[in-house]
N, C-alpha and C positions, 0 to 999 in steps of 0.2 A: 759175347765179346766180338769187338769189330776188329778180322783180320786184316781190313784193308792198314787199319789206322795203328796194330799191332803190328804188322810188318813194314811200316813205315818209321815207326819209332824206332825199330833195331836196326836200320838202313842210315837213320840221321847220327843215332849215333854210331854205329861204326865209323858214318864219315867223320863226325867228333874226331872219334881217336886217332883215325887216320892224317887228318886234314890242321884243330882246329888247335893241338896242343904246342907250347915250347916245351922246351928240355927241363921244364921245371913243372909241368904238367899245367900250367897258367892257361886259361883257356885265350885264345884272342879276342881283340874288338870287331876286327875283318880282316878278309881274305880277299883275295884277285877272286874276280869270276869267271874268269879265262883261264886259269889253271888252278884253282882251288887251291891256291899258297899265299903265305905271306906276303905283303904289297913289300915293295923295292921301292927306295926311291923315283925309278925311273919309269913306274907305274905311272906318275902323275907328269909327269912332262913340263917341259918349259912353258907352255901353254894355259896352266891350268892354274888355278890359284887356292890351294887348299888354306883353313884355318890352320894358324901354327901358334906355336909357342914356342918363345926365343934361345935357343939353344940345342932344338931338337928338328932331326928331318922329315919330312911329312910323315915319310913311312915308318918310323921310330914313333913318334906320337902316335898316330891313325892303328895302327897292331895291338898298340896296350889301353888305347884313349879308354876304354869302359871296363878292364878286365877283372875287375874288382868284380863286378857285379856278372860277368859273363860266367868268371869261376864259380860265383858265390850261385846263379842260377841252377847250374850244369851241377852241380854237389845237390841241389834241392832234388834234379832231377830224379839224381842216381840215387839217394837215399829211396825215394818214393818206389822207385821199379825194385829197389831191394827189399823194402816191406811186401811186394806181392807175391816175387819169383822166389828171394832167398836165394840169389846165387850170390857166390862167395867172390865172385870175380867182380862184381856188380862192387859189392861194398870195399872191395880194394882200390876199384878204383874213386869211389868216392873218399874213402881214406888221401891216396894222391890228391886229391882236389883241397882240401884239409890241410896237407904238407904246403901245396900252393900260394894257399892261403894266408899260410906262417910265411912264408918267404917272403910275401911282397908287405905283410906287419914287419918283418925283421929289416925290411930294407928301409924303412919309414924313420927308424931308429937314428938313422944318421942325423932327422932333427929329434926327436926327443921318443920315447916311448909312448903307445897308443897313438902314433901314428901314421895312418892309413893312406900310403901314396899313391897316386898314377907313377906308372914305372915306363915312362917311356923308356925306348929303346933297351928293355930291362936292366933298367937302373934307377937309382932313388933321383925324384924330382920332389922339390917344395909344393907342387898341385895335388890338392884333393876334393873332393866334395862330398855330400854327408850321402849321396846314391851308391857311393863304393862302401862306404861303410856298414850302410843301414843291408843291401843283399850279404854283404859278406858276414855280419853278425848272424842275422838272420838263419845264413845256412851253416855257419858252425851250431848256433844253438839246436838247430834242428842233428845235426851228428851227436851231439851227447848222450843219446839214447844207446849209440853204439858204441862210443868210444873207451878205451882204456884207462883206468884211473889217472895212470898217469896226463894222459892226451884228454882228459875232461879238465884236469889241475891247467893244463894249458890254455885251453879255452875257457875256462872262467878267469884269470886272466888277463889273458886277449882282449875278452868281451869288455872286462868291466877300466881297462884302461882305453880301449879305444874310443869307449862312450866319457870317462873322466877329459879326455883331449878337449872335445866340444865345453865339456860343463865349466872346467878351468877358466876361458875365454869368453863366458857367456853368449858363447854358441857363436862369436864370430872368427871368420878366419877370410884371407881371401881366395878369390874365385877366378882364375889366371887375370884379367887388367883389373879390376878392381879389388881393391884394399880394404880389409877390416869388413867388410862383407858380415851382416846380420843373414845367416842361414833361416830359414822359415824354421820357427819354432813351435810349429805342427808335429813337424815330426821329430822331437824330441820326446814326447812322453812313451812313446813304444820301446826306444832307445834305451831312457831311464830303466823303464820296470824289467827289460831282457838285464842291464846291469845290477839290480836291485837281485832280481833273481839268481845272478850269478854270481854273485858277493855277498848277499847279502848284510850292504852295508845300508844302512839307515839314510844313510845322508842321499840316496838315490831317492828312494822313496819319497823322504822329504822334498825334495827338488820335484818329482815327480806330479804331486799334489798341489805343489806351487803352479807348477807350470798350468795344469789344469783348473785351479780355482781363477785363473789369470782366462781363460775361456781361451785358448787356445788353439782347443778342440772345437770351437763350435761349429765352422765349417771345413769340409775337406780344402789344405793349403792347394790343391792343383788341381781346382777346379778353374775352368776358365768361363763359362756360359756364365753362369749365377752374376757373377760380380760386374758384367757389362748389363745385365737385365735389370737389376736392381741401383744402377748409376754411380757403381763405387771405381770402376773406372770408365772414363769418358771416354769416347770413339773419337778413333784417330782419323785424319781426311778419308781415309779411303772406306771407311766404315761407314761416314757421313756420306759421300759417293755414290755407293752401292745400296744405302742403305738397310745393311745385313749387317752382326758383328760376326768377325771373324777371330777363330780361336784354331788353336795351334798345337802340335805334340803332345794329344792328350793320353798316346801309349805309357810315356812316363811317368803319366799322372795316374794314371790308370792303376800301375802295377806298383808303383811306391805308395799309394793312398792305402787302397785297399790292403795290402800287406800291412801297415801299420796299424792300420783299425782293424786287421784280425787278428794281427797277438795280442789286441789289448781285449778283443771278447772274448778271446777264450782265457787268457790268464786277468780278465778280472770283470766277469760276467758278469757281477753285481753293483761294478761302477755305477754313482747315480746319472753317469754320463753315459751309458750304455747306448739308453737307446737313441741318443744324438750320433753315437758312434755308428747306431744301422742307418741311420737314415744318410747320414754323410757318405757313406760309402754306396745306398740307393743312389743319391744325385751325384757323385763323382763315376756310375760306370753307366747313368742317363749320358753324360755328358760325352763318356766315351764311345760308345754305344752308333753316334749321332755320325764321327767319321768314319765309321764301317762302310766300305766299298762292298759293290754284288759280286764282288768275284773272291771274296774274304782278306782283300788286303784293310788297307787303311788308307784313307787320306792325311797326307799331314798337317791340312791346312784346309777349314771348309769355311761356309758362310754360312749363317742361320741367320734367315730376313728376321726383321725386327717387328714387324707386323704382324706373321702367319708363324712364327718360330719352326719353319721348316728351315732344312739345311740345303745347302747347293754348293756345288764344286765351283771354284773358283776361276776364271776365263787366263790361260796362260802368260797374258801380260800382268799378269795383278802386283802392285806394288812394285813399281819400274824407279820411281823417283824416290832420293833421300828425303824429301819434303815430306810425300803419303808415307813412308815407314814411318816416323816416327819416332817412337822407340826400336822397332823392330830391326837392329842395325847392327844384330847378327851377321857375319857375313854368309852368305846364301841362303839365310833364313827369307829374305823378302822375297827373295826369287822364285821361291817353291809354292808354284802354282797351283797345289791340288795335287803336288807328287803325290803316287802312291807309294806304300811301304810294307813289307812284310815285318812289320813291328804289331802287325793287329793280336802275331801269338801274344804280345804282352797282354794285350786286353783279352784272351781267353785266359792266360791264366789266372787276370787279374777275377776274372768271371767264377773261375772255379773256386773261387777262395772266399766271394762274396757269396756263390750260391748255399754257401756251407750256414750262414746266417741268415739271407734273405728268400733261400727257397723259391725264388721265380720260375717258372718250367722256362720262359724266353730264352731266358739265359741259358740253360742246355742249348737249343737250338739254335743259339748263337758260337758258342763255343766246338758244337758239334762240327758247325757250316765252316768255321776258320782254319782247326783242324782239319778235315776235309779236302777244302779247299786248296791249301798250299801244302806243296811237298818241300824235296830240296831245292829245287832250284826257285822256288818261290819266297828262301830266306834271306830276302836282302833289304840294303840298308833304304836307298830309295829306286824308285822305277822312272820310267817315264823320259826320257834323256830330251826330249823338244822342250820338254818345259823348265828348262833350265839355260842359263847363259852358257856359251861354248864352256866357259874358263871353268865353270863347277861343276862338267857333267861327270868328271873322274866321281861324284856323288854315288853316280845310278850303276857303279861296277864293283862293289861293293856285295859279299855275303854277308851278313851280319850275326856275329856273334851271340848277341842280345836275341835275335828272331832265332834264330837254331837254338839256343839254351832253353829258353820258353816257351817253345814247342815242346820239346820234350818232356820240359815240368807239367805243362798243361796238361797233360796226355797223360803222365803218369799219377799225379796226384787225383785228377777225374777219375782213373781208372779206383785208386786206392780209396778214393772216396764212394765209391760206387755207382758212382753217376754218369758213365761213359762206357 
């Protein structure tokens, strides 16, 4: 056992407990980095121009923006260190995380049941997306093992109305400015079979096998290389340019891919779609793999020449004009120059989850090096503050939620798995 990386875990999360809860035990999205708390409005200044959504203050958005998925990680965690230690205080507190969980389902209620809100400023808003949903199922299904009749009754459920929300709609809802929004319907078949399993109601199932026979599996939905190589999307000027394509936040593709294609190998191993399900999950952690930084972060944004299919970090002016974005008209998305990010724990855990199927030894020594590599203060949202315009750099002062939650899953479930 590695004590470097065993007493680091019990360091990150004490700061957890310390640092990253509300009063509802809700984990956050981020924290200042300058005093380890909750960001204040006055965090970001008259100067800066954060992403908002209309009725809420940066820092009311910015604290909950992902907490679905930070709570839902942090519960993965704690389950995983409670299968090895068995301490009682372990599983209490992922119990709380559980409680969490229901509160921000119960706030959802104000539109309809089964549904899963961002809670800015902890309260119900109309915003959600299917990433709060799919961790947060995710890690209630994984507490059933532990829970009380009653609190399994509640999460079956949970699960199986959360996942009816999307199915009702045929999977569309909107996504903050746009409307009626078709969700990638990749990732509905994991969705299904966790409802299926948890209700067993038929009509999942059947939905299930729809969606599937419709090849909706056939490639990983957040892959970004593949589909510029093969010409299913054309390269935008700056692509043309440089003559590289350039592909973008592949952490989150990373850790939502692979998590969907491995509840579906292990609860339905003899899919005739199985082995499409290893190989998509081979080329979606190739793909993530590619923005690994040597010092174990991440890049969020590389270049892979089109020629030699190496990758290359991106020169700090990159995508200056509205014209070379494109599409990419995210606001500070074009800006980010090859920031780095301590979001690459997403890709170790995403790593640990696919070594479970595809057995690469790389991938240890990938997952080892990321681990490794970053500590606390290494969990942040992005680095690098030059490569950013003044107004967005409030970006690089950010701990991040998501990177501290997935470290610690990483680390625990490697450990539980026997591989770390």
């Amino acid at each position: 056992m590695n004590k470097l990386l065993l007493n680091r875990a019990y360091e990150i999360e004490t700061w957890a407990e310390d640092r990253w809860l509300d009063s509802n035990g809700v984990v956050y999205s981020f924290i200042d980095k300058k005093n380890a708390a909750p960001l204040t409005d006055e965090f970001f200044g008259s100067d800066q121009n954060p992403f908002l959504v209309q009725g809420y203050t940066p820092a009311e958005q910015h604290n909950y923006e992902n907490c679905g998925m930070t709570t839902g990680a942090y519960l993965q965690a704690l389950l995983c260190r409670y299968a090895i230690e068995k301490n009682e205080k372990v599983l209490e507190h992922a119990r709380r995380c559980v409680h969490a969980l229901k509160y921000i389902y119960d706030l959802g209620r104000e539109l309809e049941e089964g549904f899963f809100p961002k809670i800015y400023g902890n309260r119900f808003t109309d915003q959600t997306s299917t990433d709060q949903v799919l961790y947060a199922v995710m890690a209630l299904d994984h507490f059933c093992q532990y829970a009380k009749p009653s609190e399994k009754s509640e999460i079956d459920r949970m699960i199986t109305s959360m996942v009816n929300f999307w199915v009702k709609r045929d999977y569309r809802y909107k996504y903050f400015a746009i409307e009626n929004m078709l969700w990638p319907l990749d990732r509905f078949p994991s969705l299904l079979l966790l409802a299926f399993n948890h209700s067993g109601d038929s009509a999942f199932k059947r939905e299930y096998d729809r969606l599937l026979a419709s090849g909706v599996n056939k490639h990983p939905g957040g892959e970004r290389l593949r589909p510029k190589i093969d010409g299913e999307c054309p390269p935008i000027p700056y692509e043309e340019k440089m003559q590289a394509w350039l592909i973008s936040n592949l952490a989150d593709s990373v850790t939502m891919d692979v998590m969907e294609l491995d509840y579906l190998l292990r609860n339905d191993p003899n899919n005739s779609w199985s082995d499409v399900w290893k190989q998509s999950m081979r080329q979606i952690w190739e793909e993530g793999k590619l923005t690994l930084a040597p010092d174990g972060t991440m890049y969020v944004n590389m270049l892979v020449d089109m020629k030699t299919r190496q990758p290359r970090r991106p020169d700090p002016d990159f995508i200056c004009s509205e014209e070379e974005a494109g599409s990419w008209k995210w606001v500070g998305h074009r800006y980010i120059a090859g920031a780095r990010t301590g979001w690459s724990t997403m890709i170790a855990r995403g790593g640990v989850q696919a070594y479970g199927h595809l057995r690469d030894p790389e991938m240890l020594s990938i997952i080892h090096h990321i681990l490794t590599s970053i500590d606390q203060t290494g969990l942040t949202y992005y680095d690098d503050p030059e490569r950013f315009l003044p107004e967005l750099r409030h970006k690089t002062q950010f701990y991040s939620g998501d990177a501290m939650a997935n470290w610690l899953w990483a680390y625990w479930k490697a450990r539980y798995d026997g591989i770390l």
